[in-house]
C-alpha positions as CSV (number, residue, x, y, z in Angstrom):
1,X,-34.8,35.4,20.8
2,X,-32.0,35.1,18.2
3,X,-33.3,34.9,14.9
4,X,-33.2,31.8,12.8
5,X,-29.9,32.6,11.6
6,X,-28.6,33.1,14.5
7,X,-29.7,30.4,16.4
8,X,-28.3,27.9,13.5
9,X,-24.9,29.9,13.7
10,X,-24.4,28.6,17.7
11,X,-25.8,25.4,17.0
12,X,-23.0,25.1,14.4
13,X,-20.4,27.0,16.5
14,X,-20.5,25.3,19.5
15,X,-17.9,22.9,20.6
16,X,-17.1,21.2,24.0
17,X,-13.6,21.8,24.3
18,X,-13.8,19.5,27.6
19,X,-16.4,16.8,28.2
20,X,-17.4,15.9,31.8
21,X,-16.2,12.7,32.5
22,X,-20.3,11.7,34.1
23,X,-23.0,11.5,31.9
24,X,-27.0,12.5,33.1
25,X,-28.0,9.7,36.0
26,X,-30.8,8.1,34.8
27,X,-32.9,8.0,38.0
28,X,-31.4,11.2,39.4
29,X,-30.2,14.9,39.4
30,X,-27.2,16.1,37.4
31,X,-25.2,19.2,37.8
32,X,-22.4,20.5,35.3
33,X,-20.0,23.3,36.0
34,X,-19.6,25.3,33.2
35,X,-17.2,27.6,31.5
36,X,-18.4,28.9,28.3
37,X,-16.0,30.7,26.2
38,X,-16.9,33.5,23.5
39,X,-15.8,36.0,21.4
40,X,-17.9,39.3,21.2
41,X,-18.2,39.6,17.4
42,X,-16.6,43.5,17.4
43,X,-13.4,42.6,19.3
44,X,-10.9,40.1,18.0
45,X,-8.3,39.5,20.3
46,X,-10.8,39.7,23.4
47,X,-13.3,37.1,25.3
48,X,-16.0,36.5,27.5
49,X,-16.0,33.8,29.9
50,X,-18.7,32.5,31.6
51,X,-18.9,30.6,34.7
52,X,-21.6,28.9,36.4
53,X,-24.0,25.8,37.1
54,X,-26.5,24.0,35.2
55,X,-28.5,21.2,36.2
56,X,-30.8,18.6,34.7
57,X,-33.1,17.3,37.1
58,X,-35.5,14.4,36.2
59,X,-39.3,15.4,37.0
60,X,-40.6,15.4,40.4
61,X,-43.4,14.4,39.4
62,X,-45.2,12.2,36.8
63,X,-47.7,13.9,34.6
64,X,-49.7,13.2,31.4
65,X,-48.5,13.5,28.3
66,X,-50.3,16.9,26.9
67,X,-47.9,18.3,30.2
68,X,-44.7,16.8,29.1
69,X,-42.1,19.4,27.9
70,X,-38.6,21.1,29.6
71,X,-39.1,23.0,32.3
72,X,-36.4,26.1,32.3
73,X,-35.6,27.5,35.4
74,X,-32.6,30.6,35.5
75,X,-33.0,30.7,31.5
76,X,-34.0,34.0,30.0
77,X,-37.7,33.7,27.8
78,X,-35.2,33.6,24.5
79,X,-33.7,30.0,26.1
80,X,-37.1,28.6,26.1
81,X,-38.2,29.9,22.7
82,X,-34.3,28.2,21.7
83,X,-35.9,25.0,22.8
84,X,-39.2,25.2,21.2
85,X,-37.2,26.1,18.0
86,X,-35.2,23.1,18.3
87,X,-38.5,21.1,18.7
88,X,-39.9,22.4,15.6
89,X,-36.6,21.9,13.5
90,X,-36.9,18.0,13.7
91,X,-33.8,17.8,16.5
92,X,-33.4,14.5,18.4
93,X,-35.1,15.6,21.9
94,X,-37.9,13.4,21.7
95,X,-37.0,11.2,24.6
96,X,-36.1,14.2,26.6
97,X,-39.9,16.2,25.9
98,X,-41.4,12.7,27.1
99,X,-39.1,12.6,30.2
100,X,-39.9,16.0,31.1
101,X,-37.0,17.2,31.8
102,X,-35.6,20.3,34.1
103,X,-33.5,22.2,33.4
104,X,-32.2,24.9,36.2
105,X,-29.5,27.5,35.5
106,X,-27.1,29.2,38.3
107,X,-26.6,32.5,38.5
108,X,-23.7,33.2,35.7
109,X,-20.3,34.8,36.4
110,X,-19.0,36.8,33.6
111,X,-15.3,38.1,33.4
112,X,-14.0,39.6,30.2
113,X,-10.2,39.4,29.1
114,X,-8.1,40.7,26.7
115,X,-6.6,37.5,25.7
116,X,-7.2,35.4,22.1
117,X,-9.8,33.3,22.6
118,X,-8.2,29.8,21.5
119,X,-5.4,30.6,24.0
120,X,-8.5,31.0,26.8
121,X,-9.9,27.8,25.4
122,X,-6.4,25.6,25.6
123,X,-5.9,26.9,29.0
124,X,-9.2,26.0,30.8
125,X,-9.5,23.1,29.6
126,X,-5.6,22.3,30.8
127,X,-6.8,23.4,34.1
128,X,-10.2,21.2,33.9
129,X,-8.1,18.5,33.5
130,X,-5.9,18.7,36.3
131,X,-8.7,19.6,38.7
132,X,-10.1,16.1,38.3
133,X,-13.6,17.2,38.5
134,X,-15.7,14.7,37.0
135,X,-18.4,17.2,36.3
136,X,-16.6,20.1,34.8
137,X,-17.2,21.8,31.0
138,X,-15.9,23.7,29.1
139,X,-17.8,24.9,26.1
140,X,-16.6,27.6,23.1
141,X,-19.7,29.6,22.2
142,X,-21.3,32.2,20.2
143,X,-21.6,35.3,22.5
144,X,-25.0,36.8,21.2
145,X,-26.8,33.8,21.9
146,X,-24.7,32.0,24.6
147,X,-27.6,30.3,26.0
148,X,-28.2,28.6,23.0
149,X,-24.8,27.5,23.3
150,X,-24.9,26.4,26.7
151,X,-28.5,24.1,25.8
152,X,-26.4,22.7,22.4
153,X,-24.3,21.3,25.4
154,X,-26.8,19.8,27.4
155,X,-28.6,18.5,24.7
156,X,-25.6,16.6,23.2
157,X,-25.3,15.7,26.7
158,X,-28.7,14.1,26.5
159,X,-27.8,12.4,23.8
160,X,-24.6,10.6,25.1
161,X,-26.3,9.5,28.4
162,X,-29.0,8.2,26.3
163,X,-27.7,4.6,25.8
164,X,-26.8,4.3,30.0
165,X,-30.4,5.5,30.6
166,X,-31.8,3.0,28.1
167,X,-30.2,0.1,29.9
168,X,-31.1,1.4,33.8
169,X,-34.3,1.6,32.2
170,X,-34.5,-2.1,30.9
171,X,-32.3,-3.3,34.7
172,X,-35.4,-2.0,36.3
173,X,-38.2,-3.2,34.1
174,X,-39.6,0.2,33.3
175,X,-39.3,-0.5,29.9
């Protein structure tokens, strides 16, 4: 797992270039198509870009609250250390350990280019924009701990849906 240090250089180093125009359904599955951008710390001028699919899926099943947590599926062991880390550093997940959310992880496509990385950056999210899919990020990241990167997203993710899950919530009476 990246170190302390590292971790709290991609949580401060990740930016969503391009936010998906959905937010996580309240009562249902979400999926995000990802492009994660980095920069392999010994070559400027060159990048990584990531492609792939994550999804937050709400739990299947309910279960008591000494079993509440994120379940990771597709993540390497270092992504779930990442978000027991997170839990111990005071972030704001506490509604998403009671939910019990899933989290599943495509497999990843990884092409490198010899191209700056900013010029990468303004280009996907151009095309994003014309594709008109609702569901499509694109994230600049730290490329050591690119996972980390890709969670920071899905957490902040969380964290904007939170308000439209609060009122489905209180629509149905559940809370």
């Amino acid at each position: 797992m990246p170190d302390d240090a590292e971790t709290q250089f991609a949580i401060q180093n990740t930016r969503v270039l391009y936010v998906p125009e959905r937010r996580i359904d309240t009562f249902g599955d979400t999926r995000f198509d990802f492009l994660l951008i980095s920069e392999p710390m010994d070559s400027v001028g060159h990048c990584r870009v990531r492609s792939g699919r994550i999804e937050a899926n709400r739990p299947r099943i309910l279960r008591p609250a000494d079993l509440l947590g994120v379940e990771m599926e597709g993540f390497s062991p270092e992504a779930a250390q990442f978000m027991e880390w997170m839990k111990q550093h005071g972030a704001r997940i506490q509604a998403l350990l009671k939910y019990g959310f899933r989290f599943q992880r495509s497999e990843v496509n990884v092409e490198y280019l010899h191209e700056d990385v900013r010029e990468v950056g303004d280009r996907l999210v151009q095309e994003a924009g014309r594709s008109g899919d609702c569901f499509r990020a694109v994230i600049l990241g730290v490329d050591d701990a690119w996972e980390v990167s890709l969670l920071c997203f899905m957490i902040e993710m969380i964290q904007q849906s939170h308000e439209i899950n609060v009122f489905d919530f209180k629509r149905r009476g559940i809370i």
